[in-house]
N, C-alpha and C positions, 0 to 999 in steps of 0.2 A: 179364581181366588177373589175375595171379596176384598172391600177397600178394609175395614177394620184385620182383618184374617194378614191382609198383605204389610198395614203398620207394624201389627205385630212380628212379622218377618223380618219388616227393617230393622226394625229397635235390636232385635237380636242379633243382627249382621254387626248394627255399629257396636255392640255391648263385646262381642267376640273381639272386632278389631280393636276394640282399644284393651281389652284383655289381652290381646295379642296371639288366639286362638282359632284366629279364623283362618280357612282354608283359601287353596287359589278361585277355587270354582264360587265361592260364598263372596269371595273380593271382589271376580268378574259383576258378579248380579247386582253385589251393592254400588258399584263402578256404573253398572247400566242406572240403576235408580238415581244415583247422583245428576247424571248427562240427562235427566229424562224433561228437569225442570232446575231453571235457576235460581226458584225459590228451595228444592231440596238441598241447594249446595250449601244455601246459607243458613238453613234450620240444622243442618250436621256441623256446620261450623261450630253454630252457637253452642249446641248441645255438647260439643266434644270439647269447648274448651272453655267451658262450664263444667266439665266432669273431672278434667283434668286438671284446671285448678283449685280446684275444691274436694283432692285427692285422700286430704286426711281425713276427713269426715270417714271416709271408708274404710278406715282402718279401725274403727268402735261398729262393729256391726250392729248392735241394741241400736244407736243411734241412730245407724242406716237404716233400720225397720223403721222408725220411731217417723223418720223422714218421708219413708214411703206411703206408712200408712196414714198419714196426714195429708199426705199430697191425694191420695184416694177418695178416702174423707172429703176435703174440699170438694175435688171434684165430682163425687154423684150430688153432694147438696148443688150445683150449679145447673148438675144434666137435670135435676125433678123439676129446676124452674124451665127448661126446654120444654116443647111441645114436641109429644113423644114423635112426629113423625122428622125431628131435625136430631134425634139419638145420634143414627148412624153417622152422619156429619159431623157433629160435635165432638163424639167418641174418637171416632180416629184423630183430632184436630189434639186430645188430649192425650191419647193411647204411645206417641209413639216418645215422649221425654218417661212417661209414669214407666214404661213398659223396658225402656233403656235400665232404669234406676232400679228397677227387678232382675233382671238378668246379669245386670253389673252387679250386686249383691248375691246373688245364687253362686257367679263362676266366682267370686272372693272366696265364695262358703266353700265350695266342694274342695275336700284333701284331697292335693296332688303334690306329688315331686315337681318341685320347682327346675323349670330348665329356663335359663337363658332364654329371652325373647332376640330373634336376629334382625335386625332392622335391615332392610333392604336396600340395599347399597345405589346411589342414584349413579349413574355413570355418564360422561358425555358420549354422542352417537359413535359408531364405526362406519367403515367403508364394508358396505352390504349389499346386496339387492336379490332379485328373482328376474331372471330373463325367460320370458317365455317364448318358444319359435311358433309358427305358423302350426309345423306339424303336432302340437299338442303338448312336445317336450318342454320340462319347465329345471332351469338350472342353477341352482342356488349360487353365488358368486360373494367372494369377498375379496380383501386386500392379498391372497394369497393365492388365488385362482387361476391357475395358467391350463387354459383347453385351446383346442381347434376346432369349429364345429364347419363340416363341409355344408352346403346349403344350395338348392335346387339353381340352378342357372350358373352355378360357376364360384359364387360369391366364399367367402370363407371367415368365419366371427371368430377373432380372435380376443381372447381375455387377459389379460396381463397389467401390471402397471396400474393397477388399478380403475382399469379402463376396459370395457365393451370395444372390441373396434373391429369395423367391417374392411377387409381388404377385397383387392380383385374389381378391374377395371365397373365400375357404373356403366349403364345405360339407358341410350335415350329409347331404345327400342320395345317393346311388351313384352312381356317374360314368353315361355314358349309357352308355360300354364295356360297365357290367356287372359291371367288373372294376378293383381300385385298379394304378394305374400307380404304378409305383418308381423312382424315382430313386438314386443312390448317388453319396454324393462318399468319393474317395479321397487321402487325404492321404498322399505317400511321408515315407519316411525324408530327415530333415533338412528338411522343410516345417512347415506348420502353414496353417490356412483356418477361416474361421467361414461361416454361414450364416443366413439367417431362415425360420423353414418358415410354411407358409401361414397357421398357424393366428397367427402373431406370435411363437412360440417362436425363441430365438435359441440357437445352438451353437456350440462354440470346439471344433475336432476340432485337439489335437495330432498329434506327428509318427506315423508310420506307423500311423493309423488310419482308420475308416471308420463310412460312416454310411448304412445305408440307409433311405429314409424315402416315401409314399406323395407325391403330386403333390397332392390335397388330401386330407384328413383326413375320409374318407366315416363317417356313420352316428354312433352314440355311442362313439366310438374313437377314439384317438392313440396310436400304438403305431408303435416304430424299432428300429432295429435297429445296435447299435453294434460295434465291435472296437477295441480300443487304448483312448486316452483323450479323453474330452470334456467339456467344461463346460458347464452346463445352465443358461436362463435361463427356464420353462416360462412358457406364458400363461396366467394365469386361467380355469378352463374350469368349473363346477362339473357341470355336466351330461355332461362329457369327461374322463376321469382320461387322462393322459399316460403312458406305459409305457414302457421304453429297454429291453429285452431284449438282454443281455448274456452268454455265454457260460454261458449258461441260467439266470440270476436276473435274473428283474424287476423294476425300481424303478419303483413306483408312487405318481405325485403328483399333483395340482391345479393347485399355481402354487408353485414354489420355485425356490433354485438351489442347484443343489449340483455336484461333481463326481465323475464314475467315472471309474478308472483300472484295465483288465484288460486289461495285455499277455502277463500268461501265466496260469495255473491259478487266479490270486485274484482276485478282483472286490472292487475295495475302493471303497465309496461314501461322501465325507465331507458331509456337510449343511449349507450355510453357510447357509440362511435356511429357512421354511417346515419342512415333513413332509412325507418319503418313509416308502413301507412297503418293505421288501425282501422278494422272495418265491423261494425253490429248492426243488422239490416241495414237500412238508408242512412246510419252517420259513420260518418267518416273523418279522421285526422291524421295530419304528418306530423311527426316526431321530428325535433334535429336534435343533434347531440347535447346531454345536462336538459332533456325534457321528458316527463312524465304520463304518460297518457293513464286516464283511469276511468272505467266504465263500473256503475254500479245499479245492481239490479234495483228495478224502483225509481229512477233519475235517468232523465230525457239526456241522451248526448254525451261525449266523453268531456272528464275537464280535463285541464292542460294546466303542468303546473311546470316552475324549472326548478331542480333540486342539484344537490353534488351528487350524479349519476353511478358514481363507482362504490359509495356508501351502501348504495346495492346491491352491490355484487358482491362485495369483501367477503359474505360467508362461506365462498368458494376459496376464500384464503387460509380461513381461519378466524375469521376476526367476526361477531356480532358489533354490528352498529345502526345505531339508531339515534336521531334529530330528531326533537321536537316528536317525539311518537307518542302514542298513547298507550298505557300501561299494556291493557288488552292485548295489542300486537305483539307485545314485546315479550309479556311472559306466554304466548303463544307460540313464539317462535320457540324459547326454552323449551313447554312442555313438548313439542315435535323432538326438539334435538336430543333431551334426556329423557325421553319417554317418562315424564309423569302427566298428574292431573292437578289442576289450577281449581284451587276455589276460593270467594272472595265473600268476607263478613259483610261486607257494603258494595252492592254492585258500583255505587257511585265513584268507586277507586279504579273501575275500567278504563274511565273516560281521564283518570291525570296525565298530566305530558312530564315525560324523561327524556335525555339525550343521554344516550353509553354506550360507549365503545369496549367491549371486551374480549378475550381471546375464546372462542370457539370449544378450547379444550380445556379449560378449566373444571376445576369442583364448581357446582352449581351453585352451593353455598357460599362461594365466593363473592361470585355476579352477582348472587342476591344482596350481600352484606354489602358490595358497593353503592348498589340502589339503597339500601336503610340507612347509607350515609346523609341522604337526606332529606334524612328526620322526616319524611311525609309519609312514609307507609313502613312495616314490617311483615317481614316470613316469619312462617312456622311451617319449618317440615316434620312430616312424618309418615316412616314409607316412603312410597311413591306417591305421595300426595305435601304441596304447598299452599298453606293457607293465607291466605293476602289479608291484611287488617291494619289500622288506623294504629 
């Protein structure tokens, strides 16, 4: 598909959704286009809410032509001053507002029985996930989920409580396989799951992450393997350091708890009790308690900052909180917990700083109308999608 062929696709995606006509699979693809480019996020912004308030006009269709065919007009007298070999460039650059304002006129035009448009209920996360065994099986889990699953060497996964938990003595010996069996639990977008691993260590795996971890803990080794975020409650080992390998730094401990959080290029490790060491080839740092360690790709070494360490962890309570953060983060962590999509009229509103504290389980619209309390930015929802603007 060519770039003018593929504008024209888009403009019809957005003309459907704001019709309220578009299907799930037509959502997925314009969902893909959106993420593709953070300048598409903010040309759908604009267009959409240019369309939307400027709703009456559409309602004199004469006029809606009268609009379109001007706007057309305009623009070939602009493409004849082009040099015919920058058409295709230019065209699409103009195709895809002209081409919205045509198919937003057409579906106005066409009689139909008027139904109800349902707007899409935004929810906060559940307690969810996918555990998957070594042997291939994979078991959906929720708040409700009570199994036994028997497991090679002895071990036995118990689900209940909302909890993953491995009973049946650990060991320091090799399996009889020969080989450590893996397990992986996967937590989607808008869930959350905890676990107990063999050894006694307990995990709280936020929304869209993961954790892979051995079935017991063979040899002088505890070692996992995470993505996303988790909270760490490690067990007592002194003859077994515990290891979470993270998007290639490893936190190494004994018995503490702390939490990591690397949803994208930065691994940020805060220490609410005990001593981690942090390790990314050749640098290395010790944590002590109310300390932060944070490695980011791009930047030589970890920095070290000291914060209120439990302010990170609260989302295993319940509670969103955030100091001095920047917008970005923050409506990030939202779109994870209520599974929407964040788009911003001015990127420049990524980088404001907020402090809030809010409860976990709230309507989304809530937490947002608290943040518009001050006065520096406003939402607009619609669907599953939040528009960030001035």
């Amino acid at each position: 598909m060519d770039l003018l062929e593929r504008r024209m696709r888009i403009a019809r995606l957005i003309a459907k959704e704001l019709a309220g006509t578009i299907g799930e699979g037509e959502r997925e693809e314009l969902s893909r286009w959106l993420a593709e480019d953070g300048l598409h996020q903010e040309e759908y912004g604009r267009l959409k809410m240019s369309l939307e308030a400027n709703d009456r006009v559409w309602e004199e269709q004469a006029a809606g032509r009268r609009m379109t065919d001007a706007y057309w007009e305009r623009a070939k007298r602009r493409i004849r001053k082009q040099r015919r070999v920058a058409w295709s460039k230019y065209a699409a650059a103009i195709v895809l507002p002209l081409a919205i304002t045509a198919f937003w006129l057409m579906n106005r035009e066409t009689p139909r029985v008027q139904v109800p448009v349902r707007t899409a209920a935004i929810t906060h996360g559940v307690v969810k996930a996918q555990l998957q065994l070594a042997d291939g099986r994979k078991v959906e889990l929720n708040d409700t989920t009570r199994l036994c699953i028997k497991e090679t060497g002895g071990a036995e996964i118990q689900t209940s409580d909302k909890m993953v938990k491995y009973t049946g003595r650990d060991t320091v010996e090799m399996p009889l396989t020969g080989e450590d069996r893996y397990n992986t639990l996967i937590v989607p977008r808008g869930g959350e799951f905890a676990l107990e691993l063999a050894d006694g260590t307990r995990v709280w795996l936020n929304s869209e992450s993961t954790l892979k971890y051995p079935v017991h803990f063979a040899g002088n080794r505890r070692e996992v393997v995470m993505t996303g975020e988790g909270y760490f409650e490690v067990e007592k080992d002194a003859g077994r350091p515990f290891i979470v390998a993270v998007n290639g730094v490893n936190v190494r401990v004994l018995g503490t708890s702390f939490n990591i959080s690397a949803y994208n290029e930065k691994v940020v490790t805060t220490l609410v009790e005990g001593k981690v060491q942090l390790q990314k080839g050749i640098d290395s740092v010790t944590l002590t308690p109310d300390q932060q360690g944070i490695w980011q790709a791009g930047k030589s070494g970890f920095e070290v900052k000291r914060v209120e360490a439990r302010n990170y962890s609260l989302w295993r309570e319940g509670i969103f909180c955030f100091e001095d953060t920047d917008l970005e983060t923050i409506l990030d962590a939202m779109a994870r917990w209520y599974n929407v999509n964040i788009f911003y009229m001015n990127p420049s509103l990524k980088s404001m700083k907020f402090s809030v504290e809010v409860k976990r389980y709230e309507n989304i619209e809530q937490i947002l109308r608290k943040i518009e309390q001050t006065k520096r930015v406003e939402f607009d929802i619609k669907d599953r999608s939040v528009i960030v603007r001035e």
